[in-house]
PyMOL Python script that loads the backbone (N, CA, C, O; Angstrom):
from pymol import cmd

cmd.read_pdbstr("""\
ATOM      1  N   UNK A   1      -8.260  39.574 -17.144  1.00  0.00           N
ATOM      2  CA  UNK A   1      -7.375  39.014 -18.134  1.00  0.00           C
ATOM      3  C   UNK A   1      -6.863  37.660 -17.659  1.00  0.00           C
ATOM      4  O   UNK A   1      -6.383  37.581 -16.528  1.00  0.00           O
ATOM      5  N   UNK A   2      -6.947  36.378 -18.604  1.00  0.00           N
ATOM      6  CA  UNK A   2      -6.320  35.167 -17.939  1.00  0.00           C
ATOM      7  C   UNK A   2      -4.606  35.258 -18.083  1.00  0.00           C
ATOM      8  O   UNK A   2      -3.940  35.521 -19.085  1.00  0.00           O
ATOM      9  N   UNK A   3      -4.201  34.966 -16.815  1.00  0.00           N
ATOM     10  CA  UNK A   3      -2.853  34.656 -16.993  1.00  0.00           C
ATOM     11  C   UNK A   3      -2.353  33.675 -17.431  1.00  0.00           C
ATOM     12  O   UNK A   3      -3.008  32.644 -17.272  1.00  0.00           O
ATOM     13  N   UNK A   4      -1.099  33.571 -18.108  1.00  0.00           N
ATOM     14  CA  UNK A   4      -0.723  33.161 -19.100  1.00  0.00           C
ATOM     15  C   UNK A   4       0.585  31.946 -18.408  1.00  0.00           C
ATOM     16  O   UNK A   4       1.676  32.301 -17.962  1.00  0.00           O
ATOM     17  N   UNK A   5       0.097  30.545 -18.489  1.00  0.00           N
ATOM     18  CA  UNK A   5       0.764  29.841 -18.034  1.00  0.00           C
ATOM     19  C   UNK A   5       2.624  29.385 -18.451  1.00  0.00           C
ATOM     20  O   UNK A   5       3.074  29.272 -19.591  1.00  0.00           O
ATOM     21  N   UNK A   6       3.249  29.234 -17.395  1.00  0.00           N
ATOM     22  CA  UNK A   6       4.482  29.231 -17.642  1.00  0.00           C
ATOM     23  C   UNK A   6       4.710  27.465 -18.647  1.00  0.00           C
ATOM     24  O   UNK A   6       3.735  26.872 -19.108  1.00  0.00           O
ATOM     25  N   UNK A   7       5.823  27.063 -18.752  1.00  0.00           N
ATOM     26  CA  UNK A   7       5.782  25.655 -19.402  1.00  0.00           C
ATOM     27  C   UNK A   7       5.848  24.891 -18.413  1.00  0.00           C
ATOM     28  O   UNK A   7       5.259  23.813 -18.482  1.00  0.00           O
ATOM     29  N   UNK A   8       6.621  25.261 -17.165  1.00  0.00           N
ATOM     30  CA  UNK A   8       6.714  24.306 -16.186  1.00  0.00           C
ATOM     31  C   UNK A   8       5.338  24.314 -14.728  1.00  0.00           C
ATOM     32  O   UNK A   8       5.122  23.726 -13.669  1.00  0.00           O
ATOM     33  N   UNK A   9       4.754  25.335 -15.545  1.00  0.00           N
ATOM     34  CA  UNK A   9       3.674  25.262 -14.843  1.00  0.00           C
ATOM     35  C   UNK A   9       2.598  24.194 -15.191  1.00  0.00           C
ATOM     36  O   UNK A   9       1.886  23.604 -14.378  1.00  0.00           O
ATOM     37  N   UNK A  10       2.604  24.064 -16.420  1.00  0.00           N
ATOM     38  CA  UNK A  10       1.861  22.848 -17.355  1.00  0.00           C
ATOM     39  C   UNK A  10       2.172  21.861 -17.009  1.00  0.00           C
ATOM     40  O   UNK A  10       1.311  21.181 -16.449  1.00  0.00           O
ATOM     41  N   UNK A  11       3.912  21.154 -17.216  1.00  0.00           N
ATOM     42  CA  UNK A  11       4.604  20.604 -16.632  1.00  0.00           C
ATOM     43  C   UNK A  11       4.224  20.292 -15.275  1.00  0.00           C
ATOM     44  O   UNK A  11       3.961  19.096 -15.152  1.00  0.00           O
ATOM     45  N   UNK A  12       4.123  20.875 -14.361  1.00  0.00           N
ATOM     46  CA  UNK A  12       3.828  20.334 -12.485  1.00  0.00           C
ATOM     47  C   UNK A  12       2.360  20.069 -12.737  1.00  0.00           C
ATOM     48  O   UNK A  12       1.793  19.782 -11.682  1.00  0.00           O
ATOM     49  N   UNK A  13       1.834  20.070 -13.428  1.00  0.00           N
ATOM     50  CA  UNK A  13       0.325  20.251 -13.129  1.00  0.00           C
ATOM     51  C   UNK A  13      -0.026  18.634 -14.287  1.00  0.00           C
ATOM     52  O   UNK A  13      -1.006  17.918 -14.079  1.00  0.00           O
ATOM     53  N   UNK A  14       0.729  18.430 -15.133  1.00  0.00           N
ATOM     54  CA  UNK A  14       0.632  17.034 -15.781  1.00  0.00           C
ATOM     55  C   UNK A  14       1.099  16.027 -14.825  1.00  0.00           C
ATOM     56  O   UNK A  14       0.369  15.053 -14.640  1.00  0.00           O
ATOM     57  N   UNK A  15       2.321  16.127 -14.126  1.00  0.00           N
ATOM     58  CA  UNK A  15       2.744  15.173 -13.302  1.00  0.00           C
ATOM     59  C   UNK A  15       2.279  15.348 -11.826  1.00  0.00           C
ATOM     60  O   UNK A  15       2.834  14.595 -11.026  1.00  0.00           O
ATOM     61  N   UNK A  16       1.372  16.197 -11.340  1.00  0.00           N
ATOM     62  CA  UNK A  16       0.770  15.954 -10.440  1.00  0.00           C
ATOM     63  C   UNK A  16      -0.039  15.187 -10.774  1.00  0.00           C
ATOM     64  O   UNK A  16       0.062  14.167 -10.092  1.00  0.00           O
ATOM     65  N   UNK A  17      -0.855  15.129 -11.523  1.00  0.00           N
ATOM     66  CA  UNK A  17      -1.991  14.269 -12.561  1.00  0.00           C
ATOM     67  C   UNK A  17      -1.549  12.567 -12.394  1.00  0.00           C
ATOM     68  O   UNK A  17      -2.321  11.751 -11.891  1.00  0.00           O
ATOM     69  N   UNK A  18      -0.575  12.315 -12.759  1.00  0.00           N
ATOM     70  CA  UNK A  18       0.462  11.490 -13.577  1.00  0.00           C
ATOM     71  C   UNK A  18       0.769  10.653 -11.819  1.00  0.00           C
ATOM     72  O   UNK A  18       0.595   9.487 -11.467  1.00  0.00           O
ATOM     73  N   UNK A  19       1.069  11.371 -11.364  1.00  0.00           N
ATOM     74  CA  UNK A  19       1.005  10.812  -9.977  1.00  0.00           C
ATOM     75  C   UNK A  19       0.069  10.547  -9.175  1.00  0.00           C
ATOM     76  O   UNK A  19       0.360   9.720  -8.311  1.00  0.00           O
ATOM     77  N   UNK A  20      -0.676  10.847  -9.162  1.00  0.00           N
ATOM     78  CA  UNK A  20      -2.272  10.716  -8.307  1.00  0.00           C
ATOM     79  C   UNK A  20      -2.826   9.934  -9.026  1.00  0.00           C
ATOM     80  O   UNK A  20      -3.751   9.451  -8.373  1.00  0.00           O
ATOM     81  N   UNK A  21      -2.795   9.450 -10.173  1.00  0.00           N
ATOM     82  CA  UNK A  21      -3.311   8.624 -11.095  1.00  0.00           C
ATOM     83  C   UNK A  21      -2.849   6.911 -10.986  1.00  0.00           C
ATOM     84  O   UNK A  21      -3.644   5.971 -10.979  1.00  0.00           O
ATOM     85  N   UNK A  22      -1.253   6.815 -10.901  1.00  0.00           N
ATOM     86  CA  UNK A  22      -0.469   5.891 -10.490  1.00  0.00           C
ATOM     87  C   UNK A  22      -0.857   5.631  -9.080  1.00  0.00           C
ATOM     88  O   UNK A  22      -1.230   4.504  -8.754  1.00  0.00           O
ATOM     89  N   UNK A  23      -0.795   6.547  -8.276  1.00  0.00           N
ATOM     90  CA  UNK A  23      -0.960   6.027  -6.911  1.00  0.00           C
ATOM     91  C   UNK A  23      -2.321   5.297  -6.435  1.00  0.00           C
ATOM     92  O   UNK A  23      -2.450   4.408  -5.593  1.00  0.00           O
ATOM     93  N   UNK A  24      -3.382   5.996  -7.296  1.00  0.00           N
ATOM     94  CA  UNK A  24      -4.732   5.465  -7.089  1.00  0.00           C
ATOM     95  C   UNK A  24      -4.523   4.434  -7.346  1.00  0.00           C
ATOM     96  O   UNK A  24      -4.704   3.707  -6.369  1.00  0.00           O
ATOM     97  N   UNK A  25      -4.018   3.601  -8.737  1.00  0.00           N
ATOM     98  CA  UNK A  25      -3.843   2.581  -8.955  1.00  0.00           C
ATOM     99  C   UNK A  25      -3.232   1.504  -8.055  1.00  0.00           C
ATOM    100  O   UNK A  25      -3.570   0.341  -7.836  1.00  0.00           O
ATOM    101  N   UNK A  26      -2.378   2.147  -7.673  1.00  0.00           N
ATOM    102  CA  UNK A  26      -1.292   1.250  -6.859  1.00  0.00           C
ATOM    103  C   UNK A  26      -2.044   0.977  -5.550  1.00  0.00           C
ATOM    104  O   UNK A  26      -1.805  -0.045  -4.906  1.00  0.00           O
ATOM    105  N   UNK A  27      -2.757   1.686  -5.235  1.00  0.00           N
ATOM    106  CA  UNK A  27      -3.693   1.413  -3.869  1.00  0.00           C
ATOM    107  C   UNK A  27      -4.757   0.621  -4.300  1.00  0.00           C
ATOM    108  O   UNK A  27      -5.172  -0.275  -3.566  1.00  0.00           O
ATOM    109  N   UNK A  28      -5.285   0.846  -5.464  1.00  0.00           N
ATOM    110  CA  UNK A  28      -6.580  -0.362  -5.688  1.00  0.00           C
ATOM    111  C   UNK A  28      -6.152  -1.430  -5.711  1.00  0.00           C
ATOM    112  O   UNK A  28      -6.773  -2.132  -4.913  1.00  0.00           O
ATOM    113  N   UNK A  29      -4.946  -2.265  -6.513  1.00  0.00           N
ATOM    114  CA  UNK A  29      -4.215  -3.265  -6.254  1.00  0.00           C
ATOM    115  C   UNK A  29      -4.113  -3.855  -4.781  1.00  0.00           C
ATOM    116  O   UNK A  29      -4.791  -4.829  -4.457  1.00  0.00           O
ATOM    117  N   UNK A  30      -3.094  -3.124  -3.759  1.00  0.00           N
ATOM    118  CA  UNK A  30      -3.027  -2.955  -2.500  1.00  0.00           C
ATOM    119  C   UNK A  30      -4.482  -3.373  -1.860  1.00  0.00           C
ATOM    120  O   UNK A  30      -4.371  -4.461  -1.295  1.00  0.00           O
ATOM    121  N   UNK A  31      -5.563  -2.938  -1.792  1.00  0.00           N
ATOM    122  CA  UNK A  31      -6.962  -3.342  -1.370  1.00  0.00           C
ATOM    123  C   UNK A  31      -7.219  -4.048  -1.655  1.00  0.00           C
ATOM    124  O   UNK A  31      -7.566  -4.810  -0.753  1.00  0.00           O
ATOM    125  N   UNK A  32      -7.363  -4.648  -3.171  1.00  0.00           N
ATOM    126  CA  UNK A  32      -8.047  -5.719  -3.598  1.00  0.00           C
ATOM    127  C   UNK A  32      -7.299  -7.200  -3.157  1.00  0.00           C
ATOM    128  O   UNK A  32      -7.919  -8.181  -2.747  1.00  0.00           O
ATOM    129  N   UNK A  33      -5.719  -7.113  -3.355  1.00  0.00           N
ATOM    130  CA  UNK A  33      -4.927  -7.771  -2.748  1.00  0.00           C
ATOM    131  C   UNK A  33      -5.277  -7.876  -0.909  1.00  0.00           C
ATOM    132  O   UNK A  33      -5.207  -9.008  -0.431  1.00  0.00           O
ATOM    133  N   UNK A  34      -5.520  -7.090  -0.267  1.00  0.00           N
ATOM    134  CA  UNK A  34      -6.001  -6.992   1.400  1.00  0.00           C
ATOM    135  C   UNK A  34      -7.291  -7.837   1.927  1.00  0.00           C
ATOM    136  O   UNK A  34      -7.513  -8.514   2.931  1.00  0.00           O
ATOM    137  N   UNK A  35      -8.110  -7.433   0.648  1.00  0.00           N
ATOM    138  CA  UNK A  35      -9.439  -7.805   0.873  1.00  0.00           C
ATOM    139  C   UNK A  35      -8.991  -9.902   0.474  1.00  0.00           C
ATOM    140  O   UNK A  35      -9.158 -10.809   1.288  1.00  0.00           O
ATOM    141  N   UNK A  36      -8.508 -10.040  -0.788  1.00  0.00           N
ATOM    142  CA  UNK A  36      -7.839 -11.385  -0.823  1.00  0.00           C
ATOM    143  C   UNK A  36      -7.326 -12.223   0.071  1.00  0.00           C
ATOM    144  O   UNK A  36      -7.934 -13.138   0.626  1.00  0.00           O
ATOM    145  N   UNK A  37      -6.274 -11.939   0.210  1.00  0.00           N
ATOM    146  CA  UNK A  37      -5.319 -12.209   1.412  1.00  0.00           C
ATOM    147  C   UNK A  37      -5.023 -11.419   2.782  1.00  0.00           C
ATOM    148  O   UNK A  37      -4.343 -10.456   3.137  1.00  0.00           O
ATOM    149  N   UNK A  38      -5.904 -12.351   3.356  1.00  0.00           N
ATOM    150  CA  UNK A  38      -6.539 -11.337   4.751  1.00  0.00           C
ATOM    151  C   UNK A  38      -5.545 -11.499   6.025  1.00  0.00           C
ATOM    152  O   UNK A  38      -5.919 -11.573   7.196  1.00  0.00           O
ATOM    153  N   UNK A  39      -4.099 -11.543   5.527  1.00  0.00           N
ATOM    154  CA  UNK A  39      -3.109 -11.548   6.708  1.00  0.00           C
ATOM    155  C   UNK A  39      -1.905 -12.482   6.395  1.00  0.00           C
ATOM    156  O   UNK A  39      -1.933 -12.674   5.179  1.00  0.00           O
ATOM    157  N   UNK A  40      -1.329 -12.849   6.704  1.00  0.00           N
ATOM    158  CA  UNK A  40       0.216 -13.384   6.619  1.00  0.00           C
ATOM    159  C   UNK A  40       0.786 -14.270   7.612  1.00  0.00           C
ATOM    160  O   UNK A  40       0.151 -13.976   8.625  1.00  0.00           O
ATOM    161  N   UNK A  41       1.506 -15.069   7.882  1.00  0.00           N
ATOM    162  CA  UNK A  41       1.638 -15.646   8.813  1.00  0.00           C
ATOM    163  C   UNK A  41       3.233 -15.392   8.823  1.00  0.00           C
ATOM    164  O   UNK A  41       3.864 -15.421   7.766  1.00  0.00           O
ATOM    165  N   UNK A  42       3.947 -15.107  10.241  1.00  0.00           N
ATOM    166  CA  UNK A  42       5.577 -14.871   9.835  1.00  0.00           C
ATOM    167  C   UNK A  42       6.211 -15.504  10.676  1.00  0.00           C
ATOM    168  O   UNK A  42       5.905 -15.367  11.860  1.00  0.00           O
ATOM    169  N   UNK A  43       7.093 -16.226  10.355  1.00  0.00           N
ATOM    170  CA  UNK A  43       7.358 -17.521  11.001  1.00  0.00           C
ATOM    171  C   UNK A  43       8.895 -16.757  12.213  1.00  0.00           C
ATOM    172  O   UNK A  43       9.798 -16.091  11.708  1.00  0.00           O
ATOM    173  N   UNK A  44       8.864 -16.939  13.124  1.00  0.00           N
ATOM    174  CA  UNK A  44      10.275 -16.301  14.294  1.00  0.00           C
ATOM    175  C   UNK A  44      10.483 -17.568  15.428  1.00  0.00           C
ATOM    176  O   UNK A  44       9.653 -18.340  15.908  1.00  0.00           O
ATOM    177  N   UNK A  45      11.960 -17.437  15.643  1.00  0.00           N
ATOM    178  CA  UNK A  45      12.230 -17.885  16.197  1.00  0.00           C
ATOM    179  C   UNK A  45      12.699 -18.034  17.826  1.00  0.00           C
ATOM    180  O   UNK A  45      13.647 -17.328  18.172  1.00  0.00           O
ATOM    181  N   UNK A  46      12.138 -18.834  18.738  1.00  0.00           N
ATOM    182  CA  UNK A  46      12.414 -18.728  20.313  1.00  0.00           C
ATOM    183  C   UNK A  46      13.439 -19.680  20.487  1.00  0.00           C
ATOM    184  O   UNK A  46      13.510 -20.836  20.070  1.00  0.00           O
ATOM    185  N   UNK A  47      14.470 -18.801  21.384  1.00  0.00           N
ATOM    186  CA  UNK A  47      15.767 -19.881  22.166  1.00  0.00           C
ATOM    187  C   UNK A  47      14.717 -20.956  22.913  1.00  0.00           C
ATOM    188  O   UNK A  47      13.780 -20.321  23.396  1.00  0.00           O
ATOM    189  N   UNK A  48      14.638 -21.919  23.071  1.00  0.00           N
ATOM    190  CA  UNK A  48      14.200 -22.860  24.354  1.00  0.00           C
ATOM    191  C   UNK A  48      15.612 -23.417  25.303  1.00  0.00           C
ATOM    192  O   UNK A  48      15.454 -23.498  26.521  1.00  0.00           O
ATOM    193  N   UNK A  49      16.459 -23.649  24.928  1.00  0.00           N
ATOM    194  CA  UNK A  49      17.412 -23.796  25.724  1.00  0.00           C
ATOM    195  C   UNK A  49      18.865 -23.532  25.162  1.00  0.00           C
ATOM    196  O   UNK A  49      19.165 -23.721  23.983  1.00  0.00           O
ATOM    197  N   UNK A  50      19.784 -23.049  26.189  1.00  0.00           N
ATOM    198  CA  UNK A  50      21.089 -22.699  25.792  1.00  0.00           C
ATOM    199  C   UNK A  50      21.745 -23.350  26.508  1.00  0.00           C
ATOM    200  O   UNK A  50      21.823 -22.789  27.601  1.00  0.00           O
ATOM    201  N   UNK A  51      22.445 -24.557  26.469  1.00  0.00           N
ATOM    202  CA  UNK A  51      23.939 -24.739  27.291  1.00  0.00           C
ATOM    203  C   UNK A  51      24.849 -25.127  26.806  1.00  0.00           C
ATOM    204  O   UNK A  51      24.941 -26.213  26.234  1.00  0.00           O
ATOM    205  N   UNK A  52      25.532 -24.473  26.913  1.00  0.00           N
ATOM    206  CA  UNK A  52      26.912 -24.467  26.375  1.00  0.00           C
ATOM    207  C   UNK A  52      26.747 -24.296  25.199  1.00  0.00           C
ATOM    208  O   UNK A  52      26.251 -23.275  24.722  1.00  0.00           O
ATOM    209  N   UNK A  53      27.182 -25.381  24.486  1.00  0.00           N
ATOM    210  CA  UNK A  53      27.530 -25.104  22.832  1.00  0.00           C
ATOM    211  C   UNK A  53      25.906 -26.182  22.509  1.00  0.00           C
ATOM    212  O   UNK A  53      25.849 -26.836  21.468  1.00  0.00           O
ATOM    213  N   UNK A  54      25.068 -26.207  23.231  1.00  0.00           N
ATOM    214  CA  UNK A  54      23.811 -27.120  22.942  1.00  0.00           C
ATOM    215  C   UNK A  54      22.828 -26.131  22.962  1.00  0.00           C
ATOM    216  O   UNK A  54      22.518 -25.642  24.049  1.00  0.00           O
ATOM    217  N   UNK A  55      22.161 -25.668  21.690  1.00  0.00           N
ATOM    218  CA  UNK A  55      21.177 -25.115  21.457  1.00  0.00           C
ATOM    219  C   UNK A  55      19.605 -25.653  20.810  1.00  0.00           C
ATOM    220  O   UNK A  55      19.493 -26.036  19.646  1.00  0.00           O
ATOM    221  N   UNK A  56      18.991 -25.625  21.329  1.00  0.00           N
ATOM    222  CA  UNK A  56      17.544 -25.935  20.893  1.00  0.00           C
ATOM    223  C   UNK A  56      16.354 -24.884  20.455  1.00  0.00           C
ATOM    224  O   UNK A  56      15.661 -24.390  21.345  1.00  0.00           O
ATOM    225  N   UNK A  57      16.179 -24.628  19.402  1.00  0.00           N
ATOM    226  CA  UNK A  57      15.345 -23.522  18.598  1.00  0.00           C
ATOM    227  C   UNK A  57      13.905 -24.220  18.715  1.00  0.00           C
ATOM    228  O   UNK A  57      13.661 -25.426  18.685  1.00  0.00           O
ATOM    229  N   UNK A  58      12.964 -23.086  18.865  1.00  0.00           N
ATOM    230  CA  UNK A  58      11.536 -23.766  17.814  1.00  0.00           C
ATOM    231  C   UNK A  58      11.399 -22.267  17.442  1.00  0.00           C
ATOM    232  O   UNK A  58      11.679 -21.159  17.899  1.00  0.00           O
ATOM    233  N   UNK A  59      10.749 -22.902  16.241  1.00  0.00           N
ATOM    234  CA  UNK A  59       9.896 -22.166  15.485  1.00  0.00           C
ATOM    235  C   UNK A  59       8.610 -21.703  15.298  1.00  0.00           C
ATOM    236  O   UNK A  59       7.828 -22.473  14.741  1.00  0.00           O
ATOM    237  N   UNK A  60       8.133 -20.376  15.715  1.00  0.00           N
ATOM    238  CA  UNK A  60       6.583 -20.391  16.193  1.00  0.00           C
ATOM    239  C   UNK A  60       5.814 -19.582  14.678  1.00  0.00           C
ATOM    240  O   UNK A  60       6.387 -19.152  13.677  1.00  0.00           O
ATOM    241  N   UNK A  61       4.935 -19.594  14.877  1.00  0.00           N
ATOM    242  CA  UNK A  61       3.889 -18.650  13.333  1.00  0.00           C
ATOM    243  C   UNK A  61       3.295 -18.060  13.982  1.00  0.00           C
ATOM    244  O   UNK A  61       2.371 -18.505  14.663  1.00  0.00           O
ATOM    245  N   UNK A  62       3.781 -16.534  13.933  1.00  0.00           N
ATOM    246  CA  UNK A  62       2.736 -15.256  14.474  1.00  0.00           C
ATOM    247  C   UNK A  62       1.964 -14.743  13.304  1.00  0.00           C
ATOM    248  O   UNK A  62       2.557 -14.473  12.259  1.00  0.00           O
ATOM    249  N   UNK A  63       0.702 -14.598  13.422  1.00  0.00           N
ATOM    250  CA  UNK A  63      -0.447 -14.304  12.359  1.00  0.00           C
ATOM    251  C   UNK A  63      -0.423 -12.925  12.455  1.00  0.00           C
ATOM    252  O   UNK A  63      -0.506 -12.202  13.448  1.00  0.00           O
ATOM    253  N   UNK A  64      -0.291 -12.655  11.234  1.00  0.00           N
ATOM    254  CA  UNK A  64      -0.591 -10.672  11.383  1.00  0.00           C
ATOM    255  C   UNK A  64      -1.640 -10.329  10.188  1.00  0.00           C
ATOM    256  O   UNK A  64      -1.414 -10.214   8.984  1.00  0.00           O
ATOM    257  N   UNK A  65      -2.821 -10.207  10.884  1.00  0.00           N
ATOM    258  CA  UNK A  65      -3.506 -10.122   9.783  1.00  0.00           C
ATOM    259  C   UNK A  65      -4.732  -8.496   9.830  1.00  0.00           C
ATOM    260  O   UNK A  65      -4.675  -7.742  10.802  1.00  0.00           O
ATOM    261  N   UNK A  66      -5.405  -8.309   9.026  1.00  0.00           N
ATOM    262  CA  UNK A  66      -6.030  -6.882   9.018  1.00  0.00           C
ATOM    263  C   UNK A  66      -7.734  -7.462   8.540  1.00  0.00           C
ATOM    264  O   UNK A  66      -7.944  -8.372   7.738  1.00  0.00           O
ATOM    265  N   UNK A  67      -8.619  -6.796   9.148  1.00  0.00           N
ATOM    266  CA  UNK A  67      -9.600  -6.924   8.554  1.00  0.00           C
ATOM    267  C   UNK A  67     -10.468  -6.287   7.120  1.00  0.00           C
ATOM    268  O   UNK A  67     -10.417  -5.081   6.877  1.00  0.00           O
ATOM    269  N   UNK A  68     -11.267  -7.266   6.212  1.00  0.00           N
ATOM    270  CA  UNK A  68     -11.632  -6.964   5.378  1.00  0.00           C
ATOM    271  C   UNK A  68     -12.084  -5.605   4.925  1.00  0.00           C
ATOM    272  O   UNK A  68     -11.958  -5.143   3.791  1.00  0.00           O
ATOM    273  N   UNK A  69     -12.695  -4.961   6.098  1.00  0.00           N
ATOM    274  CA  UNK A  69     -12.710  -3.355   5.220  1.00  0.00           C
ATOM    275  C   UNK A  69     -11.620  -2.995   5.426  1.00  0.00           C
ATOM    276  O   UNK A  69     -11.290  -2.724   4.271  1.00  0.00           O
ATOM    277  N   UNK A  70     -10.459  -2.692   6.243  1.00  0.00           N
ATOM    278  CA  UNK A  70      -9.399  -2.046   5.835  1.00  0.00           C
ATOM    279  C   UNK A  70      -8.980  -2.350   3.707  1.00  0.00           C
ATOM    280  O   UNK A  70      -8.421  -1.640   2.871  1.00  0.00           O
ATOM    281  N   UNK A  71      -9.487  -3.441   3.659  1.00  0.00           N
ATOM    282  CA  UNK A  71      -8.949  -3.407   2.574  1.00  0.00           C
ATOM    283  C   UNK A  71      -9.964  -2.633   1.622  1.00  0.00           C
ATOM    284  O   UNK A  71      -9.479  -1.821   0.834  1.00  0.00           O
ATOM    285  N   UNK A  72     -11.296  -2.825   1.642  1.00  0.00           N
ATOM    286  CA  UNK A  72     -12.046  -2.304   1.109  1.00  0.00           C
ATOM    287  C   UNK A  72     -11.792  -0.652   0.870  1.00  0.00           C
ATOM    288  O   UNK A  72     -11.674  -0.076  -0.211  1.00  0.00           O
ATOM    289  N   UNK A  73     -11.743  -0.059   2.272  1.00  0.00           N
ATOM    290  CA  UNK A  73     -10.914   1.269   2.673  1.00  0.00           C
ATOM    291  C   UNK A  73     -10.025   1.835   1.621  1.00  0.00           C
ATOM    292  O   UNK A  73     -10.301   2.830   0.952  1.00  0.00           O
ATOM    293  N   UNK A  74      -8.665   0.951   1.503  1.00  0.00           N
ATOM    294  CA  UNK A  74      -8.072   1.688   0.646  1.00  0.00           C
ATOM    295  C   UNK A  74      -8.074   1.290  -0.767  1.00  0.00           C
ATOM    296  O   UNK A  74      -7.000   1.487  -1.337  1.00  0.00           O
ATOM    297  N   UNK A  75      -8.870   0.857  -1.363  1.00  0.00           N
ATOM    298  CA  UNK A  75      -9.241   0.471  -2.757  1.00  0.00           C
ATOM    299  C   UNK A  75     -10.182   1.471  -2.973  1.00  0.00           C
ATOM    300  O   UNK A  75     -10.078   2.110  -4.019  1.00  0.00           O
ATOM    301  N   UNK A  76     -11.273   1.795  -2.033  1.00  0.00           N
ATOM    302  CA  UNK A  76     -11.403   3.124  -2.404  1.00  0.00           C
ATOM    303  C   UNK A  76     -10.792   4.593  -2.585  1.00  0.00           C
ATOM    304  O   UNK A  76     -10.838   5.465  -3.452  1.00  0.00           O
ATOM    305  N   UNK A  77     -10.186   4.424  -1.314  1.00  0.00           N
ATOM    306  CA  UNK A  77      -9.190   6.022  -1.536  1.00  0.00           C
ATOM    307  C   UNK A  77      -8.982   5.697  -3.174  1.00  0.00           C
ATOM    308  O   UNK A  77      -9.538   6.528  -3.892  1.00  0.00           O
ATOM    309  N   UNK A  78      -8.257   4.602  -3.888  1.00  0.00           N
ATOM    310  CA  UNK A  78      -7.719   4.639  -4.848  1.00  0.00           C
ATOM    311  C   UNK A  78      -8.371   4.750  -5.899  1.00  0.00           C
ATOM    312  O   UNK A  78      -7.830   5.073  -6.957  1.00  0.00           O
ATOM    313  N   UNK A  79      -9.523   4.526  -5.798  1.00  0.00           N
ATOM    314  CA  UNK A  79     -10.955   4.997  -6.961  1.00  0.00           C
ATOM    315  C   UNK A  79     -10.835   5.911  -6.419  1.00  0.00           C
ATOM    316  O   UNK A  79     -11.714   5.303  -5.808  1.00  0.00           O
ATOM    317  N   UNK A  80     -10.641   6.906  -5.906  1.00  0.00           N
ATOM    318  CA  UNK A  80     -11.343   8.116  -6.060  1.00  0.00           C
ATOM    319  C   UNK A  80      -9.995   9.288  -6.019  1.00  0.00           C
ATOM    320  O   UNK A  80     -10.230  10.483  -5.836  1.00  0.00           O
ATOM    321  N   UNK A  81      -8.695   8.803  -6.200  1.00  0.00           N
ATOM    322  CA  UNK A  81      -7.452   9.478  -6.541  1.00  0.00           C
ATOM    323  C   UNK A  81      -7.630   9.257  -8.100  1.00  0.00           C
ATOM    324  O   UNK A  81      -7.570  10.123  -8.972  1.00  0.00           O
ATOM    325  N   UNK A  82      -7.840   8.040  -8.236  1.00  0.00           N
ATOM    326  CA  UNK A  82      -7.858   7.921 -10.117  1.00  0.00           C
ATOM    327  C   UNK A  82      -8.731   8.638 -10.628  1.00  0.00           C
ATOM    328  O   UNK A  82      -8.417   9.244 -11.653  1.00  0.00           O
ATOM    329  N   UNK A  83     -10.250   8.813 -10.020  1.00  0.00           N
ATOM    330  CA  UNK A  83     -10.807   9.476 -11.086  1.00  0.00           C
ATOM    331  C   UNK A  83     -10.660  10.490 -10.701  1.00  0.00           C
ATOM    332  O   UNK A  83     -10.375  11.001 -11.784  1.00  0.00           O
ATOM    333  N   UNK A  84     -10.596  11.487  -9.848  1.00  0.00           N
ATOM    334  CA  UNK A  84     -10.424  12.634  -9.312  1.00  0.00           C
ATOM    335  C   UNK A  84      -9.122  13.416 -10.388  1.00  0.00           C
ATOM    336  O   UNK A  84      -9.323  14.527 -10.877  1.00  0.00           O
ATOM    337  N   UNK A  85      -7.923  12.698 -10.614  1.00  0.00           N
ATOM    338  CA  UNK A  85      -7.213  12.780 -11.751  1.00  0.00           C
ATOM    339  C   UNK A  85      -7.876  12.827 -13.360  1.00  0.00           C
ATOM    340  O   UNK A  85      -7.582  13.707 -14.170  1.00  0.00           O
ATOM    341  N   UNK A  86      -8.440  12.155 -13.524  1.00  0.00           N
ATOM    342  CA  UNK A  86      -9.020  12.137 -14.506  1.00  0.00           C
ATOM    343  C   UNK A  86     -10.113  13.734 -14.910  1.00  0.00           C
ATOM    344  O   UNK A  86      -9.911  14.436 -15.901  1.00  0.00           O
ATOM    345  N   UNK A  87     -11.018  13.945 -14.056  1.00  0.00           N
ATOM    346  CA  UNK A  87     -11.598  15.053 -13.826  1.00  0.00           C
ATOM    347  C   UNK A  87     -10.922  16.199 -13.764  1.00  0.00           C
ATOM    348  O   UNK A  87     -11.518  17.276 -13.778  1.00  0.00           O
ATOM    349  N   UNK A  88      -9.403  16.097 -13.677  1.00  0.00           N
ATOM    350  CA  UNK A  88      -8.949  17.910 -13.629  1.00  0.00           C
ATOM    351  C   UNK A  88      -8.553  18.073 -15.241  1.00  0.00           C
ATOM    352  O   UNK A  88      -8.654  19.186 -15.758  1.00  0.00           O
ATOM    353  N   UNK A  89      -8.056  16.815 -16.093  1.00  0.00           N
ATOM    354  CA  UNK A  89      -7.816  16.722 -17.070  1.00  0.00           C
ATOM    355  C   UNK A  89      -8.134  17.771 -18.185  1.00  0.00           C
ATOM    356  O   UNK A  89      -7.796  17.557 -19.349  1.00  0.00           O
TER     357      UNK A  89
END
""", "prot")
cmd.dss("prot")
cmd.show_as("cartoon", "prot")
cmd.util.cbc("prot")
cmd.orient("prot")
């Protein structure tokens, strides 16, 4: 005999959907954006000298960057959360 689903059982089972669907998305963005822009540059600052009330700053650019399949990487996870959603439908 099939059992007979509750409403909020329908309910968790649409917004699990609903979520795995969004997130795929949000990660293909995320990748395709990675694979684009292949790192960042973030600009920090070193004391060079302190005396007294005489301070001298520089400013250096540390590169933080990731390589192209990482991005590739998670643009897939995210194809395959979206359609994987799609398929329980």
């Amino acid at each position: 005999m099939p059992k007979e689903l509750a409403w909020y059982d329908v309910f968790s089972s649409y917004f699990k959907q609903q979520l795995m669907k969004s997130l795929g998305i949000i990660l293909i963005v995320i990748g395709i954006a990675m694979i684009i822009i292949r790192g960042v540059s973030v600009p920090t600052q070193k004391k060079v000298v302190d005396i007294g009330s005489l301070q001298i700053n520089k400013t250096e650019n540390h590169w933080i960057g990731w390589p192209t399949y990482a991005g590739a990487i998670v643009a897939i996870v995210g194809v395959v959360l979206t359609v994987s959603s799609r398929k329980r439908s």
